[in-house]
C-alpha positions in Angstrom: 0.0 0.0 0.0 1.2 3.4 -1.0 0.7 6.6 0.6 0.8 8.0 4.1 1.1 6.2 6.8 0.6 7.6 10.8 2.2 6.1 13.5 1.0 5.9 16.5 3.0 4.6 19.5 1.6 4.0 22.5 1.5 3.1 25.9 -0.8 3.3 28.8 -3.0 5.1 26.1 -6.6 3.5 26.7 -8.3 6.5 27.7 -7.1 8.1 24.1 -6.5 5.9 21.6 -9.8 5.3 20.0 -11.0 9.0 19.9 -7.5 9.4 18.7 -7.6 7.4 15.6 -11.2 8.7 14.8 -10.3 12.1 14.9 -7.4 11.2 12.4 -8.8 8.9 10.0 -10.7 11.6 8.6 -8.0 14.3 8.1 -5.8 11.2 6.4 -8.9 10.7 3.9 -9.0 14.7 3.5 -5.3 14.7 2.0 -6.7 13.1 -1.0 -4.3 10.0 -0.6 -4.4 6.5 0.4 -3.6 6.3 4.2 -3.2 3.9 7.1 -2.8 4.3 10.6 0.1 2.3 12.4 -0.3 1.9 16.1 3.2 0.0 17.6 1.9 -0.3 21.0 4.5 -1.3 23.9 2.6 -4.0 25.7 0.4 -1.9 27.6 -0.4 -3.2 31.0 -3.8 -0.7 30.6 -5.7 -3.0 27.9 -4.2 -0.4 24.8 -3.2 -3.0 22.8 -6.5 -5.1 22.8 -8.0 -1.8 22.3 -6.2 -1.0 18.7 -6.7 -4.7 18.1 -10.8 -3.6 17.3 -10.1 -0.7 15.6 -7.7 -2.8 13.5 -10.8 -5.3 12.9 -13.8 -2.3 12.3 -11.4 -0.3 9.8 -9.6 -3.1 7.8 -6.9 -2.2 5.3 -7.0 1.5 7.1 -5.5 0.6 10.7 -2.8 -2.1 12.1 -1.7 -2.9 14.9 2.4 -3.9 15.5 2.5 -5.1 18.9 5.7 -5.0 20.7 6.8 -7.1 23.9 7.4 -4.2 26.6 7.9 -0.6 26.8 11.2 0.1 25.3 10.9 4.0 24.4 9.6 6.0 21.7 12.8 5.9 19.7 12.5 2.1 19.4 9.2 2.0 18.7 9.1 4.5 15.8 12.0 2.7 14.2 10.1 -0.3 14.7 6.6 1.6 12.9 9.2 2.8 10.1 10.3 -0.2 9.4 6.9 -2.0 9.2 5.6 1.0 6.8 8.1 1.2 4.5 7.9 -2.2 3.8 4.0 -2.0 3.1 4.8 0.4 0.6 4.3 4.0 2.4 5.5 7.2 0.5 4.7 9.6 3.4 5.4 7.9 7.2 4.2 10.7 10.0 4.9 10.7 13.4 2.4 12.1 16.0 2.3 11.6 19.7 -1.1 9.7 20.8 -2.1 11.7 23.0 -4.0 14.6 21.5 -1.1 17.1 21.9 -0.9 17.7 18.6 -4.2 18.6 16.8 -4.7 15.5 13.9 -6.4 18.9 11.9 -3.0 19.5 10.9 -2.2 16.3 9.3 -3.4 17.2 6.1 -1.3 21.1 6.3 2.4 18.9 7.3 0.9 16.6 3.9 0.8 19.0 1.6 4.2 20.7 3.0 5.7 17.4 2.2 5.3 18.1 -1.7 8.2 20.9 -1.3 9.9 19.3 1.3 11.5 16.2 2.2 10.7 16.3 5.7 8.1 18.7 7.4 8.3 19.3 11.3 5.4 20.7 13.3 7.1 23.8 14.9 5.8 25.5 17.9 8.5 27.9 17.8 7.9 29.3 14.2 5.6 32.6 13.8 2.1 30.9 14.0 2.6 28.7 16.4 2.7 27.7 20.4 2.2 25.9 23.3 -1.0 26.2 25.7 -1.3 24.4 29.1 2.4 23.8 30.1 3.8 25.5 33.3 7.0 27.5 32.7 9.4 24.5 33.9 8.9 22.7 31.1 8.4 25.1 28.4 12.3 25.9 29.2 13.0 22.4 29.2 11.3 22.3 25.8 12.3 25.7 24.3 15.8 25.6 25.9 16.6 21.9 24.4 15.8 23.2 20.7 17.8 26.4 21.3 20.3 23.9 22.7 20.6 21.7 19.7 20.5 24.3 17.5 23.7 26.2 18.8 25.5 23.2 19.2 24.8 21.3 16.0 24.4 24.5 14.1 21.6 23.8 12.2 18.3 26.3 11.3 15.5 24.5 12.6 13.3 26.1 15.2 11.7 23.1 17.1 14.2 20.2 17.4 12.5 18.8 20.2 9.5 18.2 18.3 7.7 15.2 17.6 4.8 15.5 14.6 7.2 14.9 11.7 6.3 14.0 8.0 9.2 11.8 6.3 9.2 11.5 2.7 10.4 7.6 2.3 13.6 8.8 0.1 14.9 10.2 3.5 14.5 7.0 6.0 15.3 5.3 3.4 18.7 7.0 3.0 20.1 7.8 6.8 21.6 4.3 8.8 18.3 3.5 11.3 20.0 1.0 12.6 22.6 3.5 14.7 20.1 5.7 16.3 19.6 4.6 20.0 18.0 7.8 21.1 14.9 8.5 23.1 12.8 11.2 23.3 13.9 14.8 22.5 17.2 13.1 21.4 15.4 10.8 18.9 13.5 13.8 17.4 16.9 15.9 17.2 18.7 13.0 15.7 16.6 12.3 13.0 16.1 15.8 11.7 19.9 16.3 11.9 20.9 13.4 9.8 18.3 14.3 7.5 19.9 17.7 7.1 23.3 16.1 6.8 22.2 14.2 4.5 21.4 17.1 2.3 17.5 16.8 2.7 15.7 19.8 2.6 13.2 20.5 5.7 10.3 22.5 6.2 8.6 24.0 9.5 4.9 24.2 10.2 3.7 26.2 12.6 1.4 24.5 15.3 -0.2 24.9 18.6 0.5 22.1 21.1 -1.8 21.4 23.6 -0.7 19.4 26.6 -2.1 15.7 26.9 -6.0 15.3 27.9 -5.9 12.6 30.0 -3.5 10.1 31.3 0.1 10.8 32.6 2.8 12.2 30.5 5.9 10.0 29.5 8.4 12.6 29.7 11.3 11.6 32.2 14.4 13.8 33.5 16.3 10.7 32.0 15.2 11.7 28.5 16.1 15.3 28.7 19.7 14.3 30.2 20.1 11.9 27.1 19.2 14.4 24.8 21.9 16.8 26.4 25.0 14.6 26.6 23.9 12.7 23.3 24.0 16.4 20.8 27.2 17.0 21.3 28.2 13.6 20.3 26.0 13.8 17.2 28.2 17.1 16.6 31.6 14.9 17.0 30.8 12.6 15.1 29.7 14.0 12.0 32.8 15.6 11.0 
């Protein structure tokens, strides 16, 4: 199958998953292209996976499940959803966090971005866009890392930290998956470095992200130190 594909990871995502995917299915149809929706769940303890298992079965050919054994980060877990879509045959693979912080109306706006560019971020630190409902700890976090990454790796992207991406296939296709061990922001800033490096061009969408509905955030002080010790490193050993 051709087309874009959305992953999804998840885990612990119960309460959000299904309005998830039915909020998104229609703004996948509204790009005018064929479209799937990938959701590599971690073994949820919370009944996630058996949950995406019947959407799977009310929307065939439209969304699939890729169950993994145990919770192994969101680095992992997107390599394992890129793999899985490339191989059915996707053209456009998007990554979108499954918990309604970013807004699935803007699928279709990071889509059509992706027909100048070979991969589209959704910024929140572009004119346009934002972040609502986060106290001012971990905007800085947020804000700070992508200022961060920027200085060190001397790149000009806006929001490195980010993580509602559109990939044209050429580019995964292209950079070494198998070396990236990253989590978290340090995934995100990895990919859309080697990208660059790779002389891929990249385009920033401005979006408002909303902090989760319901259910407890996965960020951890372990992923933000990772992401500080591990972009230097990215820095050293690209020369």
């Amino acid at each position: 199958m051709s087309g874009v594909w959305l992953i999804l990871p998840t885990y612990n995502e119960a309460e959000n998953i299904a309005a998830l995917v039915a909020a998104a299915l229609p703004q996948l149809a509204a790009t005018g292209r064929e479209h799937r929706i990938l959701v590599v769940d971690d073994g949820s303890p919370d009944g996630t996976g058996e949950i995406a298992d019947r959407l799977a079965a009310e929307n065939p050919g439209r969304v699939e499940v890729l169950h993994r054994a145990s919770k192994d980060g969101i680095g992992p877990a997107y390599l394992a959803g890129f793999g899985r879509a490339l191989a059915g045959g996707a053209d456009l693979l998007m990554e979108m966090d499954s918990d309604f912080s970013h807004d699935p109306a803007d699928i279709p706006r990071l889509v059509a971005a992706a027909e100048r560019a070979d991969l589209v971020l959704g910024s929140r630190y572009v004119p346009g866009g934002g972040v609502t409902d986060w106290g001012r700890g971990r905007r800085l976090i947020s804000r700070g890392g992508s200022l961060y990454a920027r200085a060190i790796l001397g790149i000009p992207v806006n929001d490195l930290t980010g993580g509602f991406k559109c990939f044209n296939r050429r580019v995964l296709e292209r950079l070494d998956l198998t070396g990236i061990d990253a989590d978290g922001y340090g995934f995100q800033i990895e990919m859309t470095y080697r990208a660059i490096k790779a002389g891929f061009t990249v385009e920033e969408v401005p979006i408002l992200f909303r902090d989760r509905r319901v259910g407890s955030s996965k960020m951890s002080a372990r992923i933000a130190v990772e992401a500080f010790w591990k972009v230097p490193l990215l820095r050293l050993r690209s020369r």
